[in-house]
N, C-alpha and C positions, 0 to 999 in steps of 0.2 A: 312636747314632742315625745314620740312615741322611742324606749329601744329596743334595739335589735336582742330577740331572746336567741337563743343555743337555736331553735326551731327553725324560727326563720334566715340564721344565716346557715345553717345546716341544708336546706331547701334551694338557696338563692347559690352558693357554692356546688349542687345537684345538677339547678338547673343549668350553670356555666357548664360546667364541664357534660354532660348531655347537651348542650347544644353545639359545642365545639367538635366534640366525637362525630356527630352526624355531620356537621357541613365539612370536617375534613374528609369524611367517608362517600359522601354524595361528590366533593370535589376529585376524588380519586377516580370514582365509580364510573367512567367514561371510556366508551369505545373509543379506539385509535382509530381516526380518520382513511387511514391505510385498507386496517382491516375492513370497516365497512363497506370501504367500494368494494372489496375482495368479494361479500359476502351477497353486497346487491349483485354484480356479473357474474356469480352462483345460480344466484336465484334467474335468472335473464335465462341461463341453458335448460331450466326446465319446466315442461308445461305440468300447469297445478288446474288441477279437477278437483271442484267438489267433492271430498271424500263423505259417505255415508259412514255414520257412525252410530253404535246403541246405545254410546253414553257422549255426546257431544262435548263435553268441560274435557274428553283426553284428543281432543283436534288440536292440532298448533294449525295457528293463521298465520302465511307468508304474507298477510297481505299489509301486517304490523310492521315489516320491511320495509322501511322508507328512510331517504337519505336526508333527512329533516327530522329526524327522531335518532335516538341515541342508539345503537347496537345492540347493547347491554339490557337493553327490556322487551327485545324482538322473541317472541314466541321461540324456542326452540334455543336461541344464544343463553349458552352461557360464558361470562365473564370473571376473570381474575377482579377480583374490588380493590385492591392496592394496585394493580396495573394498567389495568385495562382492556389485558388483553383475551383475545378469545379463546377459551381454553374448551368448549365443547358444545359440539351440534349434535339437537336431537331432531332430526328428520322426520323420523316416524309419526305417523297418520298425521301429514301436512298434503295428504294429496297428488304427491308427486307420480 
């Protein structure tokens, strides 16, 4: 049987704690229920046109807006990652 050199538990203690980091972070990382209805009946008041654009990658899509997806990865949302909560909307060239 093989032992564990300085390397390998040096690696396998690594990869613990990077994978604990992340799923505590991905389990924080979620819109509050609250806020995203707030955020769909926002988006409900305004009519969204196809915006032309010269560089397409600076478009945010409302259309990533959906109450079956997380808030927090909605084009334009941004989110506190320890709370959840919506701390800032970037509107601009979503067509509004």
């Amino acid at each position: 049987m093989r032992k564990l050199n300085f390397h390998n538990l040096f690696l396998i203690v690594y990869l613990f704690t990077f994978c604990f980091i992340v799923s505590h972070s991905l389990l924080a990382f979620r819109c509050l229920s609250d806020q995203s209805s707030a955020l769909l009946q926002l988006k409900q008041e305004f009519v969204i046109q196809k915006p032309y654009f010269d560089d397409p990658s600076e478009a945010k899509n409302m259309d990533t807006w959906k109450a079956s997806s997380d808030c927090c990865v909605w084009d334009g949302v941004t989110c506190n990652i320890s709370t959840g909560h919506v701390i800032s909307l970037d509107l601009s060239n979503s067509g509004l």
